[in-house]
C-alpha positions as CSV (number, residue, x, y, z in Angstrom):
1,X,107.4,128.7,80.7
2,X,109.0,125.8,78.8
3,X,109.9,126.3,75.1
4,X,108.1,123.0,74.2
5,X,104.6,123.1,72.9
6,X,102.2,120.7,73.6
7,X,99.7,119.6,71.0
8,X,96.2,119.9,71.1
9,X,94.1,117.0,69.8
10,X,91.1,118.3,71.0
11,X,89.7,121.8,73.1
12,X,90.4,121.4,76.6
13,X,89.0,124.8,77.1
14,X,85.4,123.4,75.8
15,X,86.3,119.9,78.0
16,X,86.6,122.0,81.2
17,X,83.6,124.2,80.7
18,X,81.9,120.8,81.1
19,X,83.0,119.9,84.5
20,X,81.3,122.2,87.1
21,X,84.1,122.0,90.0
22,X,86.3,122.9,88.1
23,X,84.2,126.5,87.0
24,X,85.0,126.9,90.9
25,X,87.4,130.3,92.0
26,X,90.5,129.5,94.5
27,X,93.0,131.8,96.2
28,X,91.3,134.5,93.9
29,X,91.8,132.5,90.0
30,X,90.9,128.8,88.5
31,X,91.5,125.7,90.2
32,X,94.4,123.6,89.0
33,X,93.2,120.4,90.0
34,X,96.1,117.8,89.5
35,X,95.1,114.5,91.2
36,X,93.4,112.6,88.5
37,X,95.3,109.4,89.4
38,X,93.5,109.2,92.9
39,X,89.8,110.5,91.6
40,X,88.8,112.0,88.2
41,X,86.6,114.8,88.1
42,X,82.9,114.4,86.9
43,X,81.5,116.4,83.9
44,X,78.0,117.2,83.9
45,X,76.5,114.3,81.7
46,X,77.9,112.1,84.2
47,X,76.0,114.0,87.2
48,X,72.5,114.6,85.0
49,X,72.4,110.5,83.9
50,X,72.8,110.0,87.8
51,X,70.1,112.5,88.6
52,X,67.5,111.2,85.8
53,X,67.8,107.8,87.3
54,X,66.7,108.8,90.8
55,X,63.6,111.7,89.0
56,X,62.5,109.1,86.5
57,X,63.5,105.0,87.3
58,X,64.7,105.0,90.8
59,X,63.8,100.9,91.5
60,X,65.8,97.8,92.3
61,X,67.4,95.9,89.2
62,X,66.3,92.0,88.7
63,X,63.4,92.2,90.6
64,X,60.4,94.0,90.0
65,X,58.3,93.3,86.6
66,X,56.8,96.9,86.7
67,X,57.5,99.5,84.1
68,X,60.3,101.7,86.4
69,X,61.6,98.5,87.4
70,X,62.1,97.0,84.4
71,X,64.0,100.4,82.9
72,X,66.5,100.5,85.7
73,X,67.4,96.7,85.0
74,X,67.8,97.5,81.1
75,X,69.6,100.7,82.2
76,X,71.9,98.5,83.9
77,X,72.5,96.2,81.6
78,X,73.0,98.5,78.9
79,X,76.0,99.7,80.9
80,X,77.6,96.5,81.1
81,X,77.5,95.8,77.4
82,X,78.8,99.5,76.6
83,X,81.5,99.2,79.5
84,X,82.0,95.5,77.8
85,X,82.6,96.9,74.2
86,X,84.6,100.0,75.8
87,X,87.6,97.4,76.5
88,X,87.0,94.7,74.2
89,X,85.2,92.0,75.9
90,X,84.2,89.1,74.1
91,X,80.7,88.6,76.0
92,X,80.1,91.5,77.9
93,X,76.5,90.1,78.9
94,X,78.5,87.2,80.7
95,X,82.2,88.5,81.7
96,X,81.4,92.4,82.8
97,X,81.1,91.9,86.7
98,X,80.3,95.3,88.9
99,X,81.4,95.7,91.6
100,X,81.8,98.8,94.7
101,X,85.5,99.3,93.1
102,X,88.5,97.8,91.7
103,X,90.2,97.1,95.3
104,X,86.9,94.7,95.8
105,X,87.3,92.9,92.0
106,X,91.0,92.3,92.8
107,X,89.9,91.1,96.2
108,X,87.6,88.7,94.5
109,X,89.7,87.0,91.7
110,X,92.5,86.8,94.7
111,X,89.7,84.8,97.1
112,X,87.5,83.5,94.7
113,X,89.8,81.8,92.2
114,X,93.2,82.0,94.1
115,X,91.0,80.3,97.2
116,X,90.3,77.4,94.7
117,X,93.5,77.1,93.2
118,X,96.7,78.1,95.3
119,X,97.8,75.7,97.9
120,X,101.9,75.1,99.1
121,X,104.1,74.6,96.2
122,X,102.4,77.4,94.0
123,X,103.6,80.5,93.5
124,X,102.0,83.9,92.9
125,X,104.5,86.4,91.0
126,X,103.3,90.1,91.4
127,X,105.7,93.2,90.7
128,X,107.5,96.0,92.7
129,X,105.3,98.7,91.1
130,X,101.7,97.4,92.6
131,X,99.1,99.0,94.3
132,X,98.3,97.9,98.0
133,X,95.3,96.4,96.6
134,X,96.6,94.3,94.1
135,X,99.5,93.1,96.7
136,X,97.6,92.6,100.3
137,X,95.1,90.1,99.2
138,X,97.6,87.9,98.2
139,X,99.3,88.0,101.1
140,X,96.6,87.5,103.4
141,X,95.6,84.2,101.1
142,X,99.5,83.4,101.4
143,X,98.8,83.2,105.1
144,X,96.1,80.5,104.9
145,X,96.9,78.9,102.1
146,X,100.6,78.8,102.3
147,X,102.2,79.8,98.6
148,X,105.2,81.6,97.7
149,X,105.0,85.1,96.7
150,X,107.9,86.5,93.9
151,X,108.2,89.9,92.5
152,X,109.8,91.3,89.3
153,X,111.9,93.5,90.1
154,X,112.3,97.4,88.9
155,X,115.5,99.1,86.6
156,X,117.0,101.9,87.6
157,X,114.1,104.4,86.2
158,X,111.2,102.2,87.3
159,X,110.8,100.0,84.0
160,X,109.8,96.4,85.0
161,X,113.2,94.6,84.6
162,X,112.6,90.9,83.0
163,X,116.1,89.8,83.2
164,X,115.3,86.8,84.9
165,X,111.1,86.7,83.5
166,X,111.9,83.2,82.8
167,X,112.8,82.0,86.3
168,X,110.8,84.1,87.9
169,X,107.9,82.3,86.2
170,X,108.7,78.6,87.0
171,X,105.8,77.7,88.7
172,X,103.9,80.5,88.9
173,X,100.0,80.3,89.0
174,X,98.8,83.7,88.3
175,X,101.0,86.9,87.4
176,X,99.2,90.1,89.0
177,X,100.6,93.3,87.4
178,X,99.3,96.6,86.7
179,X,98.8,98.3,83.6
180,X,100.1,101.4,84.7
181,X,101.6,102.7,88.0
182,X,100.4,105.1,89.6
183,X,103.3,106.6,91.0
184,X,106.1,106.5,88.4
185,X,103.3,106.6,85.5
186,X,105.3,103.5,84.1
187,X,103.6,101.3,81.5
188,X,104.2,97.6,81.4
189,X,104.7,95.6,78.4
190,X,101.2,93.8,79.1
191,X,100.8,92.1,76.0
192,X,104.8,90.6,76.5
193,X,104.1,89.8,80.0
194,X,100.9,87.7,79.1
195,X,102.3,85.8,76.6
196,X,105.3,84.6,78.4
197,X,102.7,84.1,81.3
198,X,100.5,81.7,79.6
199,X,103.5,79.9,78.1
200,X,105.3,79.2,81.5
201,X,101.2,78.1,82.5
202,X,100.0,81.2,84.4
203,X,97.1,82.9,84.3
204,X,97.6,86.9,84.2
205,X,95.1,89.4,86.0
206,X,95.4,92.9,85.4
207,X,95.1,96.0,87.7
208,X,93.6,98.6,84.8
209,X,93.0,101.9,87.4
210,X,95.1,104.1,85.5
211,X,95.1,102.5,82.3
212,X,91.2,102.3,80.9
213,X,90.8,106.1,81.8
214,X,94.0,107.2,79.9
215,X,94.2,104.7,76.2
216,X,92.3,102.8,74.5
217,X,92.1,98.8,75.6
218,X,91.5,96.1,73.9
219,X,91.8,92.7,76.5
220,X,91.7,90.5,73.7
221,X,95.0,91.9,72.2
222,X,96.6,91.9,76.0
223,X,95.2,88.4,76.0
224,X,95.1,88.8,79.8
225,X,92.3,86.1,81.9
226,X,91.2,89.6,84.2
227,X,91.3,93.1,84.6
228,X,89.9,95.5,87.2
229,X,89.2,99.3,86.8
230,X,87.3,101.5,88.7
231,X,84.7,104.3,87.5
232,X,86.1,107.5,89.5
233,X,89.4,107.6,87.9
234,X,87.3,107.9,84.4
235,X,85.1,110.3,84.8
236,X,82.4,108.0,86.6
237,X,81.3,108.4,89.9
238,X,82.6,106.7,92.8
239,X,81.3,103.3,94.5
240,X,81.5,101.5,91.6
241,X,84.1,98.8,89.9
242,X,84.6,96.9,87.5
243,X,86.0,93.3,86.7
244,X,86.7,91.7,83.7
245,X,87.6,87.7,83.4
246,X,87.1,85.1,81.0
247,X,83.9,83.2,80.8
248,X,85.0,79.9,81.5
249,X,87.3,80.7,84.5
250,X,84.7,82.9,85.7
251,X,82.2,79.8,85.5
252,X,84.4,77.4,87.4
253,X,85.1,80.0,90.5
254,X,83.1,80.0,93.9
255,X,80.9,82.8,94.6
256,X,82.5,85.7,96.4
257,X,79.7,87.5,98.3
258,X,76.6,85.4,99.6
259,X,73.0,87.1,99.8
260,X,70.1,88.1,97.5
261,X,70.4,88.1,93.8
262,X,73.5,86.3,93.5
263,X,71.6,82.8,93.8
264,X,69.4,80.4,91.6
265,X,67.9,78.2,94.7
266,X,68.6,78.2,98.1
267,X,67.0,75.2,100.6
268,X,67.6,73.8,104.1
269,X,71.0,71.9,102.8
270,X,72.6,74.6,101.1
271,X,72.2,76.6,97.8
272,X,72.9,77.3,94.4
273,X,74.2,80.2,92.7
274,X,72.9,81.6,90.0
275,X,74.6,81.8,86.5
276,X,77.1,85.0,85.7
277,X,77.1,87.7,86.0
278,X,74.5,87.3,88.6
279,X,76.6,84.6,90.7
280,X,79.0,87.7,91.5
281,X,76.5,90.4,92.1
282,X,75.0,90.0,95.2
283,X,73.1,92.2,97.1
284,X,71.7,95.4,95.4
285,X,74.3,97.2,93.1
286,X,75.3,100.5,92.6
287,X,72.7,101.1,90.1
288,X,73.0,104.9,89.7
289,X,76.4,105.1,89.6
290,X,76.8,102.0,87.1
291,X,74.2,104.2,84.9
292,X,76.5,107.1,85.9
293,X,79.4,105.1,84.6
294,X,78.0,104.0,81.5
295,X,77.3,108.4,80.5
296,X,81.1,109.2,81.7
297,X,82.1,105.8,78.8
298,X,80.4,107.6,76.3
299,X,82.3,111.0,77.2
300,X,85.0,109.7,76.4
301,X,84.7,107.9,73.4
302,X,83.3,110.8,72.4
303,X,86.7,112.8,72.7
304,X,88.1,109.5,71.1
305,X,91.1,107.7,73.1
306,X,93.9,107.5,70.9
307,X,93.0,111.5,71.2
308,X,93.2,111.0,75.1
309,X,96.5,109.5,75.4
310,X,98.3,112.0,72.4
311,X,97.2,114.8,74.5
312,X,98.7,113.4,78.0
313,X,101.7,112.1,76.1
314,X,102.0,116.2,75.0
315,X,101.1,117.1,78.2
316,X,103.6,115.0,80.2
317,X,106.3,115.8,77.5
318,X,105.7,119.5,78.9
319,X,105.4,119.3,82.3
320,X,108.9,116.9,82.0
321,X,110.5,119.4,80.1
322,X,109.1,122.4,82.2
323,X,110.0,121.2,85.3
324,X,113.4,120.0,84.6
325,X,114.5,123.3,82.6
326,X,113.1,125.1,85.5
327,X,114.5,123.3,88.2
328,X,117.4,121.1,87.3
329,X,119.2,118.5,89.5
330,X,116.1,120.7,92.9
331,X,113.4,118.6,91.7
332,X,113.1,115.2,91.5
333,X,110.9,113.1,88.9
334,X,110.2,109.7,89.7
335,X,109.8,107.2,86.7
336,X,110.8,106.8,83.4
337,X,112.4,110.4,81.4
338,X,110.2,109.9,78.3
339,X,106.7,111.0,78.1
340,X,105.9,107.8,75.6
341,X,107.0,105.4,78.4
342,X,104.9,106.9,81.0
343,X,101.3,108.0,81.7
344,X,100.3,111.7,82.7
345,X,101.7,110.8,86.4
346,X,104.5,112.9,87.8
347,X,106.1,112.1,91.6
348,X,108.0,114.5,92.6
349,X,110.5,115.3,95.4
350,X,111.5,118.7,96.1
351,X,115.4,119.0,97.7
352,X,114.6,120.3,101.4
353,X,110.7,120.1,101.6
354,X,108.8,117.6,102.5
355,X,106.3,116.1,100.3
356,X,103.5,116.9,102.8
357,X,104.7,120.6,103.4
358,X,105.0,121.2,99.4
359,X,101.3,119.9,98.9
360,X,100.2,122.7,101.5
361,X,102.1,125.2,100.0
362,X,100.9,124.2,96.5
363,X,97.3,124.2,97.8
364,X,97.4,128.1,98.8
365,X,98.0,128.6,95.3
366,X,94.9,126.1,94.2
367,X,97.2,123.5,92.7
368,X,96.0,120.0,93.8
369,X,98.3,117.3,93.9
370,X,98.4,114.4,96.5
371,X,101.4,113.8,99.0
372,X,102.2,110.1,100.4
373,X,102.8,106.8,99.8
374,X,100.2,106.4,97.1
375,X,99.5,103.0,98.6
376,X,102.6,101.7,97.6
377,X,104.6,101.5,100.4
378,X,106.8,98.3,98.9
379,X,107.9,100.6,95.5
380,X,108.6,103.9,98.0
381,X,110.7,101.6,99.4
382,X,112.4,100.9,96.0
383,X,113.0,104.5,95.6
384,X,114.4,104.8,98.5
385,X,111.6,107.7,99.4
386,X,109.0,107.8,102.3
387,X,106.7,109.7,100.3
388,X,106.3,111.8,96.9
389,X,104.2,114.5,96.0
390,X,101.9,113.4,92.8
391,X,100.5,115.4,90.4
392,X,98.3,113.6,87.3
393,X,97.1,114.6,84.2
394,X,94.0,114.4,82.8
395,X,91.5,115.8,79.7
396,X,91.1,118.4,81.3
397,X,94.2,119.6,82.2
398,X,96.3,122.3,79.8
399,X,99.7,123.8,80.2
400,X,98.7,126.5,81.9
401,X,97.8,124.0,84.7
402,X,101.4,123.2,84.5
403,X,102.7,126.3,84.4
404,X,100.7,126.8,87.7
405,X,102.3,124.0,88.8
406,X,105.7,125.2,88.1
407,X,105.1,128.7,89.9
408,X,103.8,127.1,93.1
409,X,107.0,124.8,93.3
410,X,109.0,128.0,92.8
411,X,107.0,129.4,95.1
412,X,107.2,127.0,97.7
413,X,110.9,126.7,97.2
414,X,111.6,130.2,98.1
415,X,109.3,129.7,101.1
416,X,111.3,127.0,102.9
417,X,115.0,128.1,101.6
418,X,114.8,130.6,105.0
C-alpha cells in the first residue's frame, strides 16, 4: 500500500452504491472496474430517466403535435440546452448538434466543412497523441481532396512539443487535437494551441472524449471553433454524441446526412435544408439516450467538477506513486510523471508479459483494464510499444481499487516469472 494519501473531495463509497454493476460480486469480492476511458459506468438516475421515457413519452421528436409527442421533443431539447450550458456554449439552442457518437461529429466537421474548404495547397495539422477517429477522416478527405497532413510532434514523456508550433502552422486550415489522450492521460495546452491557431488563420476543432467527463469546460475560454464528446465516457448511455461548433461556421457548412428531419423543403430539382440544429439531425435521434444523457449531466454537476478532477488528480497521484514504489524500473508508466499534467489514465507495460496476457490475469482477480492499441496505433508507434494495458479512473473509483490493481500486477508477475 503506498504511503501517499489521497484526498477525498467527495464519498465515493455513497457514488458507487449508485451504480448497480458495480454492487456486482467477482472472483468471490467487488468488481474493480478500471476502464472508464473506453466506457463509463451508468448510475441509476441515468438508467430510470431512460426507462421513464419509454413508460411515459415514448414518441418521435419534431413531429407529432400530440401531448406525448410534444414532451419527448421538449425533453430533447431540454437536453441540448443543459448539455449546452454544461460546456459553455454560447447558443446552445443553435450550436449543440447530437449525434450517434463523437467518432460521427468528428466525421462530420472533417466532411462537412473540411469537404468545403480543403483543396491542394492546404494543410491540416493534427498531433501524435490522436485518436483513430480524429486522424482517419482526414486522411481519407486527404485522398480526394489532395491536402497535406503535419503533425506536432511528442517530448520524451508524451507532452505535445511546440518547438517548431510556428512552422508547423504556416498554412494550416484547421488544427485537430485532443483535449486529453487517452493513452498517456496527457493534457494539451488547448487554450495556447487555439490562440496561436487562430493567429497563424486556422480554425481549431477539439476531440473532448476524455476531457468533458473528467473537468470542468468552458469552450469559450478554449476559444476553440468545435469540440466532440461522447455520452458513455460520462456517465450517459451509449449511441449518442455530441458536437459543438460556432454558429456561423456551422451555418455556412453542407449538410452531412440527407433524410427526414434535417430539411425545410424538398421538390423535383433538389432541396433545402432546414436551419440548425435541425440541418444536422437527420433521421430520428437517439431520443432516450439524449434524455439519458441530459440525467448523467446533472450527476455530475451535482458532485461538482472542479471536485471531479481533485479527486482523479489524488487518485492518479496514488496509483503513480503506488505502482512505482511497488514496482520500480518492472513496470512501465506511459505519459507524463505528474498527476497535474495527466488525466486518471495509466498505460502500463509489465517487463516480460504481454499486455493481452496481464489483462487476463488481472481479470481473474476482477480488475478491469483494457489491453491494445487504444486506437492509436500512430502514438504506439511513438512509444515504441505494440500495445499497453490501460487502466482509467473515474468517480467512482478509490484507492482500494488501486490497491487491487497493484496485487493483481504482483500477482500476475509471479505467474509468468516461471
Amino acid at each position: 500500500m503506498s504511503t501517499v494519501q489521497a484526498t477525498r473531495t467527495f464519498d465515493v463509497a455513497k457514488v458507487k452504491a449508485d451504480f448497480p454493476l458495480l454492487q456486482r460480486v467477482l472472483e468471490g469480492g467487488p468488481i474493480h472496474y478500471l476502464d472508464s476511458a473506453a466506457s463509463s459506468q451508468k448510475p441509476q438516475v441515468v438508467i430510470d430517466a431512460m426507462t421513464t421515457y419509454y413508460e411515459t413519452i415514448n414518441a418521435n421528436v419534431h413531429r407529432g403535435v400530440y401531448e406525448i409527442a410534444e414532451a419527448a421533443t421538449n425533453a430533447l431539447e431540454a437536453s441540448r440546452i443543459r448539455l449546452g450550458q454544461f460546456i459553455g456554449a454560447p447558443s446552445p439552442e443553435t450550436e449543440v448538434l447530437f449525434s450517434k457518437n463523437a467518432t460521427e461529429s468528428l466525421n462530420l466537421v472533417a466532411r462537412s466543412w473540411g469537404g468545403s474548404n480543403l483543396g491542394p495547397g492546404d494543410v491540416v495539422l493534427l498531433t501524435q497523441l490522436e485518436h483513430h477517429a480524429n486522424i482517419v477522416p482526414w486522411f481519407q478527405l486527404q485522398a480526394e481532396k489532395g491536402f497535406e497532413i503535419r503533425w506536432i510532434p511528442l517530448t520524451a514523456d508524451a507532452q505535445l512539443d511546440l518547438t517548431n508550433l510556428d512552422v508547423l502552422l504556416d498554412g494550416v486550415k484547421i488544427l485537430a487535437l485532443t483535449a486529453m489522450s487517452n493513452v498517456t492521460g496527457t493534457l494539451t495546452p488547448v487554450a495556447e494551441l487555439t490562440a496561436r491557431a487562430h493567429a497563424a488563420g486556422a480554425l481549431v476543432c477539439l476531440d473532448a472524449c476524455q476531457s468533458v467527463p473528467h473537468q470542468a469546460t468552458d469552450l469559450v475560454a478554449l476559444g476553440v471553433d468545435f469540440a466532440a464528446f461522447s455520452g458513455h465516457k460520462m456517465l450517459g448511455p451509449t449511441g449518442v454524441g455530441v458536437l459543438w461548433g460556432r454558429e456561423a461556421l456551422l451555418e455556412a457548412m453542407p449538410p452531412f446526412l440527407g433524410g427526414g428531419g434535417m430539411i425545410l423543403n424538398v421538390t423535383l430539382d433538389g432541396f433545402v435544408p432546414a436551419d440548425l440544429p435541425a440541418k444536422f439531425e437527420a433521421g430520428t435521434p437517439p431520443v432516450a439516450e439524449i434524455i439519458g444523457l441530459h440525467a448523467a449531466v446533472d450527476y455530475l454537476d451535482a458532485l461538482g467538477m472542479d471536485a471531479i478532477r481533485e479527486h482523479e488528480i489524488s487518485l492518479t497521484a496514488y496509483a503513480l506513486h503506488a505502482l512505482t514504489e511497488r514496482f520500480g524500473e518492472q513496470l512501465t508508466i506511459h505519459g507524463p510523471a505528474g498527476a497535474h499534467s495527466r488525466g486518471g489514465v495509466l498505460s502500463l507495460a509489465m517487463e516480460g508479459i504481454h499486455p493481452h496476457d496481464l489483462s487476463q490475469v488481472l481479470d481473474q482477480h476482477a480488475v478491469c483494464v483494457r489491453p491494445g492499441h487504444h486506437c492509436a496505433k500512430p502514438l504506439m508507434k511513438v512509444l515504441g510499444v505494440g500495445a499497453t494495458a490501460r487502466a482509467s479512473f473515474y468517480i467512482y473509483n478509490d484507492t482500494d481499487d488501486v490497491d487491487a490493481l497493484a496485487d493483481a500486477l504482483a500477482e500476475a508477475a509471479d505467474f509468468f516469472s516461471f
